[in-house]
LUMLUM-318599 format. One record per residue (C-alpha): residue in three letters; x, y, z; residue number from 1. Coordinates in steps of 0.05 Angstrom, whole numbers, plus 5000, padded with zeros to 4 digits. Last residue first. Layout:
<atoms>
<atom 'ALA' <X Y Z> NUM>,
...
</atoms>
This chain:
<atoms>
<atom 'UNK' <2862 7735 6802> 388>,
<atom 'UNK' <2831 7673 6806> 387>,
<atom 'UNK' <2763 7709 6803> 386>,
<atom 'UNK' <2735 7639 6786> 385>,
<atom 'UNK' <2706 7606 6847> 384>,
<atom 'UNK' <2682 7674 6871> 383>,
<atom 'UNK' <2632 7680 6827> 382>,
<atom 'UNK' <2608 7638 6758> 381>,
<atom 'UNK' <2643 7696 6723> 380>,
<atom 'UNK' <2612 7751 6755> 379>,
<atom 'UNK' <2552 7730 6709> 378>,
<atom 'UNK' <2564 7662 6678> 377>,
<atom 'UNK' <2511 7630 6711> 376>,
<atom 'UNK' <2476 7687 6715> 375>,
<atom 'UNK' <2460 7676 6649> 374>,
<atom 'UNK' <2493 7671 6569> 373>,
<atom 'UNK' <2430 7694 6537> 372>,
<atom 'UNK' <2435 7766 6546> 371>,
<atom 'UNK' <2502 7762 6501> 370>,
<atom 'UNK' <2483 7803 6438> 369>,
<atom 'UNK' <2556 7811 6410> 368>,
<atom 'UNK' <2595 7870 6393> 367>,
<atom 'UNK' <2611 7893 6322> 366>,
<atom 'UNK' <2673 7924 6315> 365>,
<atom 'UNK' <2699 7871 6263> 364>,
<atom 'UNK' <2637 7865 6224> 363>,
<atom 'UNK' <2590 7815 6224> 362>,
<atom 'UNK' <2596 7779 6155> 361>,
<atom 'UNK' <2552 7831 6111> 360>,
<atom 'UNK' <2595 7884 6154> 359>,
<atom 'UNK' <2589 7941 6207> 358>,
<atom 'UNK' <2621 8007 6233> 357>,
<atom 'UNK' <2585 8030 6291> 356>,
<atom 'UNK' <2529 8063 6319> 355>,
<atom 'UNK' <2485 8038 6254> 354>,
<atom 'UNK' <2487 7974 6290> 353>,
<atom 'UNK' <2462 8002 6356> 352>,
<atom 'UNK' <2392 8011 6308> 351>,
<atom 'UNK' <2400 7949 6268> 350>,
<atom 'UNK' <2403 7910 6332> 349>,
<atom 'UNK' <2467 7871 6356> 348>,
<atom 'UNK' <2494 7809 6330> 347>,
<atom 'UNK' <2491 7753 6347> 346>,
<atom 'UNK' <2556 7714 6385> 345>,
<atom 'UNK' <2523 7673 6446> 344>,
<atom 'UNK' <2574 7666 6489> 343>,
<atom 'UNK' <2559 7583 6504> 342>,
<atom 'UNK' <2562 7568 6579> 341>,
<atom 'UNK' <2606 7507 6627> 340>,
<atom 'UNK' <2665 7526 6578> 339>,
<atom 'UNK' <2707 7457 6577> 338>,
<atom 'UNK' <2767 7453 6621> 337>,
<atom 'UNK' <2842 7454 6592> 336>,
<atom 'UNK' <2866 7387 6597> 335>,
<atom 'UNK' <2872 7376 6525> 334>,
<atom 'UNK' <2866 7428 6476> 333>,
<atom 'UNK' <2942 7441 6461> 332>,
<atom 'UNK' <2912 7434 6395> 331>,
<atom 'UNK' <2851 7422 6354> 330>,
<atom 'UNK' <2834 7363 6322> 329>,
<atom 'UNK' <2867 7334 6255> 328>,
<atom 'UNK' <2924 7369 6254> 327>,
<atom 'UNK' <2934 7427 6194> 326>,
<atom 'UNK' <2992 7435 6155> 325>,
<atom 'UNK' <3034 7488 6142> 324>,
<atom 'UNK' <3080 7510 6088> 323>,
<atom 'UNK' <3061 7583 6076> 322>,
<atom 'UNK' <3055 7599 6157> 321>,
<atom 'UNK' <3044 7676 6158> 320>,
<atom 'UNK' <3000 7681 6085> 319>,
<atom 'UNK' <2963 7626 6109> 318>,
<atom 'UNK' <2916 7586 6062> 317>,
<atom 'UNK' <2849 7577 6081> 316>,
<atom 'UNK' <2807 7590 6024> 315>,
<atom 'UNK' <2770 7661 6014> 314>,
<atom 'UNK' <2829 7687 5986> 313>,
<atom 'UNK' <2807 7768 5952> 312>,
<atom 'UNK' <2807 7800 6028> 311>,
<atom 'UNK' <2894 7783 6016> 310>,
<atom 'UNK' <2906 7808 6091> 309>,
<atom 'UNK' <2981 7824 6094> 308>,
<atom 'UNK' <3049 7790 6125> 307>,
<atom 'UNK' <3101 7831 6130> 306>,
<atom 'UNK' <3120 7798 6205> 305>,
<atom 'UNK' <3136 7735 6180> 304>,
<atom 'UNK' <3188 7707 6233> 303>,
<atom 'UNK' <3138 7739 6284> 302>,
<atom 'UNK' <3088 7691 6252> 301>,
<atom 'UNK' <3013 7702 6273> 300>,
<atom 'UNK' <2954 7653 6287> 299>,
<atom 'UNK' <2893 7668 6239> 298>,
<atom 'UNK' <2822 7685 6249> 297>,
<atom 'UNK' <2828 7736 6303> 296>,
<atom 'UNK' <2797 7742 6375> 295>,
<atom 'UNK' <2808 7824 6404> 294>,
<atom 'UNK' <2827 7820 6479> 293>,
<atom 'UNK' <2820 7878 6525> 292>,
<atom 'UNK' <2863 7900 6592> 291>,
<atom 'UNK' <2880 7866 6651> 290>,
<atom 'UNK' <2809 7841 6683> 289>,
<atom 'UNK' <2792 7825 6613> 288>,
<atom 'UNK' <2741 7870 6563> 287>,
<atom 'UNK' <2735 7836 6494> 286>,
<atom 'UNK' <2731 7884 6448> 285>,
<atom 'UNK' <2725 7855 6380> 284>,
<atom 'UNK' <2696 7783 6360> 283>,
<atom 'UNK' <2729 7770 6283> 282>,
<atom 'UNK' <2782 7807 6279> 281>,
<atom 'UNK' <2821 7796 6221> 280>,
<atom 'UNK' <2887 7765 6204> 279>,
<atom 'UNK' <2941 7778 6156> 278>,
<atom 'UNK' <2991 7831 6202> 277>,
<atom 'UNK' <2929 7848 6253> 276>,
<atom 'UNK' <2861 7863 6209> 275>,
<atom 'UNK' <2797 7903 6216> 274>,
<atom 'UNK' <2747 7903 6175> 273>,
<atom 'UNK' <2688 7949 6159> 272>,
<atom 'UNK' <2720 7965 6094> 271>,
<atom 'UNK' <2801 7949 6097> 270>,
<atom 'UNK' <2826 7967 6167> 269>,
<atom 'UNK' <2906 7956 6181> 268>,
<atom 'UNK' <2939 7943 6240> 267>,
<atom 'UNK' <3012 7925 6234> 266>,
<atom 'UNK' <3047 7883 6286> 265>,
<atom 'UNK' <3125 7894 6317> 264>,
<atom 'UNK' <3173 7835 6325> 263>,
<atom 'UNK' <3248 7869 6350> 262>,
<atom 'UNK' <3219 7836 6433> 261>,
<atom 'UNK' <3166 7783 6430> 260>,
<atom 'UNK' <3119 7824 6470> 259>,
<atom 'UNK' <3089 7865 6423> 258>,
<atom 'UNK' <3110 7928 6390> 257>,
<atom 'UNK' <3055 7964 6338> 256>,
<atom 'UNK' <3060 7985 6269> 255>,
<atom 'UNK' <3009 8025 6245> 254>,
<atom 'UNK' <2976 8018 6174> 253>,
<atom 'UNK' <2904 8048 6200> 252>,
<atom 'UNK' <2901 8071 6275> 251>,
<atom 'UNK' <2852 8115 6284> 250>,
<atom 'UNK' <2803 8054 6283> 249>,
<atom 'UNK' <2850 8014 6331> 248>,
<atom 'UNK' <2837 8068 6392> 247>,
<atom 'UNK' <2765 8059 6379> 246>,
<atom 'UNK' <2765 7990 6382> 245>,
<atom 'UNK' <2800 7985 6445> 244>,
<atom 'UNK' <2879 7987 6448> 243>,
<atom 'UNK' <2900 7974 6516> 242>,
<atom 'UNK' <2969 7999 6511> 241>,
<atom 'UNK' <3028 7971 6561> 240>,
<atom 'UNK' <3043 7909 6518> 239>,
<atom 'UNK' <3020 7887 6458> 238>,
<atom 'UNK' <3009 7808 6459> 237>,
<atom 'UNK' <2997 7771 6399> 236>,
<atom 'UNK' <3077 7763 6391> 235>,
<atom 'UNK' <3086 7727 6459> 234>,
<atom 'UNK' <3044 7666 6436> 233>,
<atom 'UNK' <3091 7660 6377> 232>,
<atom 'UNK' <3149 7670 6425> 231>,
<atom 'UNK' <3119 7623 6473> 230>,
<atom 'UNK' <3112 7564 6414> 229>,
<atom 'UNK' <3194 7578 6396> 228>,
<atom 'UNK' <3207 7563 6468> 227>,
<atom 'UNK' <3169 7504 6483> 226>,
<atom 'UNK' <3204 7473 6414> 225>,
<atom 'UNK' <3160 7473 6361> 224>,
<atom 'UNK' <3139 7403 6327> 223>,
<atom 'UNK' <3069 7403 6336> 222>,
<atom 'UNK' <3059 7467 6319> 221>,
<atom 'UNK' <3063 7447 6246> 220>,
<atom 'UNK' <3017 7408 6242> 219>,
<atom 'UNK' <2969 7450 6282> 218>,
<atom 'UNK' <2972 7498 6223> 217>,
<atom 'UNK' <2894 7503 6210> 216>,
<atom 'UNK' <2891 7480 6275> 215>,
<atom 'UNK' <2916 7533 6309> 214>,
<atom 'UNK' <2863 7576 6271> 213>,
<atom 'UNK' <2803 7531 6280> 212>,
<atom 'UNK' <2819 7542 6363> 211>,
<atom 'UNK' <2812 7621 6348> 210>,
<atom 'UNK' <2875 7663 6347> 209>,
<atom 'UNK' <2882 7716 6409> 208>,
<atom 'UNK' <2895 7784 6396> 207>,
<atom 'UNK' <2917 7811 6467> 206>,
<atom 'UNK' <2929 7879 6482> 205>,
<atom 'UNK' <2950 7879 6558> 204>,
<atom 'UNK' <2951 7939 6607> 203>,
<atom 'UNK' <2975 7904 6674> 202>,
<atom 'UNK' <3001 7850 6674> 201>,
<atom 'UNK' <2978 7795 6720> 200>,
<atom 'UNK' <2939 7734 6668> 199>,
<atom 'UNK' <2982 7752 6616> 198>,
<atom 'UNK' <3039 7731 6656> 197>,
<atom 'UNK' <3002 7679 6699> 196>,
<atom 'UNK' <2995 7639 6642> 195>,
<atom 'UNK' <3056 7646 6609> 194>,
<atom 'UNK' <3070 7566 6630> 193>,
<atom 'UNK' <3099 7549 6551> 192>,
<atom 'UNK' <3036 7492 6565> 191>,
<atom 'UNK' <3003 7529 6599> 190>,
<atom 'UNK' <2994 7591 6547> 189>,
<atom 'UNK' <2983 7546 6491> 188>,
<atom 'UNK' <2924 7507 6529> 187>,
<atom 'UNK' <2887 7577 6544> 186>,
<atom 'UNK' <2906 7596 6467> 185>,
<atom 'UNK' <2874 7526 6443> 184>,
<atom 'UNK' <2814 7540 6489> 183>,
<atom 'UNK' <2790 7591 6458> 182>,
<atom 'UNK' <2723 7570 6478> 181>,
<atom 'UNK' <2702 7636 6497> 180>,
<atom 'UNK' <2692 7617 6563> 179>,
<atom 'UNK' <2757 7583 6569> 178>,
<atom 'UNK' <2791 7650 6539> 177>,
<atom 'UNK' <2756 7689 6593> 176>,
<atom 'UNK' <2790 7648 6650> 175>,
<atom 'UNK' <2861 7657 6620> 174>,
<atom 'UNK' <2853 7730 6609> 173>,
<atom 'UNK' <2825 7750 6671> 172>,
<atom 'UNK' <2760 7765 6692> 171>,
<atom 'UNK' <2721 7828 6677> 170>,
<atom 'UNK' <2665 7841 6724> 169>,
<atom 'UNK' <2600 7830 6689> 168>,
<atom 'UNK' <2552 7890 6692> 167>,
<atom 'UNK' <2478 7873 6731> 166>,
<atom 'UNK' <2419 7875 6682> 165>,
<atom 'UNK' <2365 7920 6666> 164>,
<atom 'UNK' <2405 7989 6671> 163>,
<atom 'UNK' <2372 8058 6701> 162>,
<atom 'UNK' <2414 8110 6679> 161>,
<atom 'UNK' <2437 8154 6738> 160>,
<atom 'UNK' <2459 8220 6729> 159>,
<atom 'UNK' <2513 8270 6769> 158>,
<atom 'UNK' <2529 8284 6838> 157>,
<atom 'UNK' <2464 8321 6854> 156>,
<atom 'UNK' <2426 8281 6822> 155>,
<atom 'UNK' <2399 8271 6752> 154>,
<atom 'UNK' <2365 8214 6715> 153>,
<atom 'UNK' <2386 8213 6653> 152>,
<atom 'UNK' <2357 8143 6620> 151>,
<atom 'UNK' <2303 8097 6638> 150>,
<atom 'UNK' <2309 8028 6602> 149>,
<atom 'UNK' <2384 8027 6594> 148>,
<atom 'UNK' <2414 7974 6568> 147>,
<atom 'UNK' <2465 7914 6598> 146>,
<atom 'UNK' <2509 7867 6559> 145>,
<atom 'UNK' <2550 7813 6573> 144>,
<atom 'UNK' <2614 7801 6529> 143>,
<atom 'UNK' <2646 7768 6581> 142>,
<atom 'UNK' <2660 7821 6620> 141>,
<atom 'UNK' <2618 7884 6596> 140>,
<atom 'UNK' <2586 7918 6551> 139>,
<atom 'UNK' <2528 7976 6561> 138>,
<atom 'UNK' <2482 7996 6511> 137>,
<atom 'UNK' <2438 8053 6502> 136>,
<atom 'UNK' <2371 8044 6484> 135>,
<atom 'UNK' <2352 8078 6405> 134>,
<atom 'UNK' <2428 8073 6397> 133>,
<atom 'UNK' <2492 8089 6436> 132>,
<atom 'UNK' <2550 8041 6452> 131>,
<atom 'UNK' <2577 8044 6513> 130>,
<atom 'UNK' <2636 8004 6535> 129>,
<atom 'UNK' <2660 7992 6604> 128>,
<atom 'UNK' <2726 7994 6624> 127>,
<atom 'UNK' <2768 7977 6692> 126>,
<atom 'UNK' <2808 8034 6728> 125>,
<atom 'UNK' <2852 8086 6708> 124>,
<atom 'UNK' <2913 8041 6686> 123>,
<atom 'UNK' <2873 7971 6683> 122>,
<atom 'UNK' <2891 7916 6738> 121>,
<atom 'UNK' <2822 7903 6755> 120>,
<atom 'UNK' <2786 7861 6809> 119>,
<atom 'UNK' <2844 7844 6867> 118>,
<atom 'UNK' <2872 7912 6851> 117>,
<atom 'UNK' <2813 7950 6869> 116>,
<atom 'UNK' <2801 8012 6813> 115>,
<atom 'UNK' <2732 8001 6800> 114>,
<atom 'UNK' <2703 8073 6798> 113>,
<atom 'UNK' <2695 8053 6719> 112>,
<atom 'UNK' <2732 8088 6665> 111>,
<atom 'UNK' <2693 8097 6589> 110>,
<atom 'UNK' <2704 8066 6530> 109>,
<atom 'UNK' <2665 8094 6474> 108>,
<atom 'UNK' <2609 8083 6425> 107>,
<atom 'UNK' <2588 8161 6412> 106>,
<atom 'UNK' <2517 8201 6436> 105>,
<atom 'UNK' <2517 8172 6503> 104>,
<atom 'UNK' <2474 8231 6544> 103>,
<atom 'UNK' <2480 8257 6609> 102>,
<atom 'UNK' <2551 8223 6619> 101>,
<atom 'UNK' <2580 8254 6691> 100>,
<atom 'UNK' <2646 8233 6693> 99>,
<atom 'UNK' <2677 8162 6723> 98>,
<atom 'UNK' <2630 8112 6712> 97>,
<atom 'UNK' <2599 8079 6777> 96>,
<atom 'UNK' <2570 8013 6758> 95>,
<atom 'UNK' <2641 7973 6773> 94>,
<atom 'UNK' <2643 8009 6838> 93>,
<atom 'UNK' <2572 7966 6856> 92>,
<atom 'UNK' <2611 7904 6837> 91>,
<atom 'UNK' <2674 7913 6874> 90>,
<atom 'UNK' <2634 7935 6939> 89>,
<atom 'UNK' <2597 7867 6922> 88>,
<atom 'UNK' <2666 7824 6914> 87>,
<atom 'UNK' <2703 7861 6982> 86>,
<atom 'UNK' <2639 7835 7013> 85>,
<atom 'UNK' <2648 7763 7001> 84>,
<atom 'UNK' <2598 7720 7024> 83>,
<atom 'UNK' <2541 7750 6981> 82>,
<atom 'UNK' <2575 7737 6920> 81>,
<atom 'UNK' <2572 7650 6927> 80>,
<atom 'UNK' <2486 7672 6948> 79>,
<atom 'UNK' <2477 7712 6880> 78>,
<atom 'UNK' <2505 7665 6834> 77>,
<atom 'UNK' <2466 7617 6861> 76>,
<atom 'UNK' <2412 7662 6841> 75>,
<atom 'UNK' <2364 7694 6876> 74>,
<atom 'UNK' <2401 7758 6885> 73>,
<atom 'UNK' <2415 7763 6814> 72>,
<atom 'UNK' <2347 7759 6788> 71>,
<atom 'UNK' <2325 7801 6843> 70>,
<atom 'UNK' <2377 7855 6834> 69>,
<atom 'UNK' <2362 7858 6750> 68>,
<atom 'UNK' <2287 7857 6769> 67>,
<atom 'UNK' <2291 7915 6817> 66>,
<atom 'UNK' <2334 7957 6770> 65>,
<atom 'UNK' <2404 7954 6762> 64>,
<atom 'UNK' <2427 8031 6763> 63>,
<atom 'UNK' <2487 8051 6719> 62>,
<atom 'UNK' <2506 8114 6767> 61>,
<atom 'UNK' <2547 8167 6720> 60>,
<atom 'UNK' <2595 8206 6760> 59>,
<atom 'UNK' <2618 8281 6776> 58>,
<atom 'UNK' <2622 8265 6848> 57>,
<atom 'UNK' <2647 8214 6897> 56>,
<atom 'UNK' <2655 8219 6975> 55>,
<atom 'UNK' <2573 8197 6978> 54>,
<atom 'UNK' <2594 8139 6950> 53>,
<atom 'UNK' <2640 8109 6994> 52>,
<atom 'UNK' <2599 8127 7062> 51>,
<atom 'UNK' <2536 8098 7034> 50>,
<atom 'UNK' <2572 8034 7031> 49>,
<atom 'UNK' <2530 7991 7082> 48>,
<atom 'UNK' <2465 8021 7048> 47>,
<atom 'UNK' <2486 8010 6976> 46>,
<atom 'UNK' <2448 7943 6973> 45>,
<atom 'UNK' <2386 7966 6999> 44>,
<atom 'UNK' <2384 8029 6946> 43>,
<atom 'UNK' <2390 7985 6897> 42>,
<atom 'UNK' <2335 7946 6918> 41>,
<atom 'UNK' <2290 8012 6915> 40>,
<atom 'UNK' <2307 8030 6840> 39>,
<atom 'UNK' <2243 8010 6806> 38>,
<atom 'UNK' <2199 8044 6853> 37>,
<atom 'UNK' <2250 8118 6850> 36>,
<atom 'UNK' <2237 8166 6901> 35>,
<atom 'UNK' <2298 8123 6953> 34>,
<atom 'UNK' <2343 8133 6890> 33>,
<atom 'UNK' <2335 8193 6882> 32>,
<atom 'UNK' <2350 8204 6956> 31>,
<atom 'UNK' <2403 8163 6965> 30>,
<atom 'UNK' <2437 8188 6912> 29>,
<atom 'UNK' <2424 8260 6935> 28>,
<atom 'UNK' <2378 8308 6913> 27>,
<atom 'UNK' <2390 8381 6874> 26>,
<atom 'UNK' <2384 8349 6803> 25>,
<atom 'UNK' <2325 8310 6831> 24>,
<atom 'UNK' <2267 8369 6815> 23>,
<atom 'UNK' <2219 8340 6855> 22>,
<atom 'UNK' <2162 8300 6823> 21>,
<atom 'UNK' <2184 8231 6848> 20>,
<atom 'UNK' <2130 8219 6906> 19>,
<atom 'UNK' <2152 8170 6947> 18>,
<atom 'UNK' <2138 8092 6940> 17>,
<atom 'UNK' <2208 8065 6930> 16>,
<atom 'UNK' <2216 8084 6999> 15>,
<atom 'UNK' <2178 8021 7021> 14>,
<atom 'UNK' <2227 7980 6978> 13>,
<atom 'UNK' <2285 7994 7046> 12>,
<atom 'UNK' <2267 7938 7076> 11>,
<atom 'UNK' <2277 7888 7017> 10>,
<atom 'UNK' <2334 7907 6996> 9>,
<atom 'UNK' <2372 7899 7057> 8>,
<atom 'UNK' <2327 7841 7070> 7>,
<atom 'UNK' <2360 7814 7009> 6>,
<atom 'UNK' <2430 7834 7028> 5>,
<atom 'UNK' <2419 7794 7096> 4>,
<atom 'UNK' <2396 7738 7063> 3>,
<atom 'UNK' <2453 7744 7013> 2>,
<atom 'UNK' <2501 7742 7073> 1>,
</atoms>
């Protein structure tokens, strides 16, 4: 299959050379695409599902360019896609937003074409986020992100921006938190088996603690019953809202209902930060195949629900769990698999910075440079872990 989607690719680059003058705003995809070098691979791999896309209209094409297809397509990555052609009509949906964005001019999260349940299980279909700047930047799964290098391209559907990297599918929450390294939530969540809850609802919030934060009261986990850990676990999770960034930011001194049922959250924002009851965000915007997941800095206590960030502490003690004490390596660790890639966590440029709300320490709705993650993480290492 990727040899065939290669010479797909390949045998249509000779319409790459065509004069692009013409006014394209009255062309088809295929036909922009076909008067467009850079964006003749593309055009290979949407040959077997022209039919799809010419049905849509009023979109926003994020176009890999020849060197984001041939990176991917000669990848090992690449071949474990190719098999699967459910997975690559998933893909290419994924870089079809739905409205016709000429211009990003505010960080948003806008609807994708992929609406397939086996790939996103997201009211409206799955999320990317844009965040403007002097290149325009896209984010996806696994904190990957993609900019634009030729921007507003018309058509007579809508505009293509030409991207130079393939979008990350989402995966789910369980698979995303081992490549994070939160590995202390993935553990949690077997061990009170609410894995495949989290992992299968749709429209999830989930503020997941880091693994330094279950360890700063690991001592105290220790002893809780299964059921008394899955109600902790149960009150990071708001149901049936998938609060991005920019929902949070209107959303100063709310209280929120989670999961574990008469225990509501309050988001609060003081400076650039964000905070859930006494934690703060720390890596924001997290897109999963479900929803989003914000990572915090503290676990919370639905039997201390009123607790509040105290910015003047800089030592560790809990507000939520006054009494606890912390276990000398991190827990519910074990047996939970070891991320096989490092998300790199740096922050963006100065000029997408200013796009968003910022901090000396990183900021809470600052997203991460994640270029140097791979293909080996892109699509999630492939099929092997959409285990959806």
């Amino acid at each position: 299959m990727k040899t065939a989607i290669l010479a797909l690719a390949l045998a249509t680059a000779a319409f790459g050379q065509e004069d692009n003058s013409t006014n394209s705003s009255s062309m088809s995809l295929t036909a922009v695409l076909g008067a467009n070098p850079q964006l003749s691979s593309l055009l290979g791999l949407l040959q077997p599902y022209q039919q799809n896309f010419a049905s849509l209209n009023n979109i926003t094409l994020l176009a890999p360019n020849n060197d984001a297809i041939s990176q991917f397509l000669n990848s090992s990555t690449g071949a474990a896609v190719g098999t699967q052609p459910a997975l690559v009509q998933a893909i290419l949906n994924y870089h079809v937003l739905q409205g016709n964005y000429s211009n990003i001019t505010n960080t948003s999260f806008v609807p994708t074409e992929l609406r397939m349940g086996a790939y996103a299980n997201v009211t409206g279909g799955q999320r990317v986020m844009a965040l403007p700047g002097m290149n325009v930047t896209f984010f996806s799964g696994l904190l990957q992100n993609s900019s634009v290098v030729n921007a507003s391209i018309p058509f007579e559907s809508g505009t293509i921006h030409v991207i130079d990297r393939l979008l990350t599918i989402p995966q789910n929450i369980s698979a995303t938190g081992v490549a994070l390294n939160l590995t202390s939530a993935v553990g949690a969540l077997q061990n009170t088996s609410l894995t495949q809850a989290v992992d299968t609802t749709p429209d999830l919030t989930f503020f997941i603690p880091n693994n330094a934060a279950f360890q700063r009261i690991g001592g105290n986990l220790a002893n809780l019953s299964t059921a008394d850990l899955a109600g902790i676990l149960q009150y990071h999770v708001v149901p049936g809202q998938v609060l991005y960034s920019t929902n949070i930011t209107m959303m100063n001194g709310s209280s929120i209902g989670t999961l574990s049922q008469g225990n509501n959250l309050t988001l609060r924002i003081e400076g650039n930060d964000v905070y859930v009851n006494q934690a703060r965000v720390i890596t924001p915007n997290v897109l999963v195949r479900n929803g989003v997941v914000h990572v915090i800095d503290r676990v919370l206590n639905p039997m201390n629900s009123t607790a509040a960030p105290n910015t003047a502490d800089t030592s560790a003690t809990e507000q939520a769990f006054p009494s606890a004490s912390s276990a000398e390596t991190e827990p519910f660790t074990s047996g939970v698999a070891t991320p096989t890639s490092s998300v790199a966590t740096d922050a963006v440029s100065s000029a997408e910075a200013s796009a968003t709300a910022t901090s000396s320490e990183g900021g809470a709705w600052r997203p991460m440079e994640t270029g140097a993650m791979g293909m080996a993480a892109l699509f999630g290492g492939a099929a092997a872990v959409f285990n959806m």
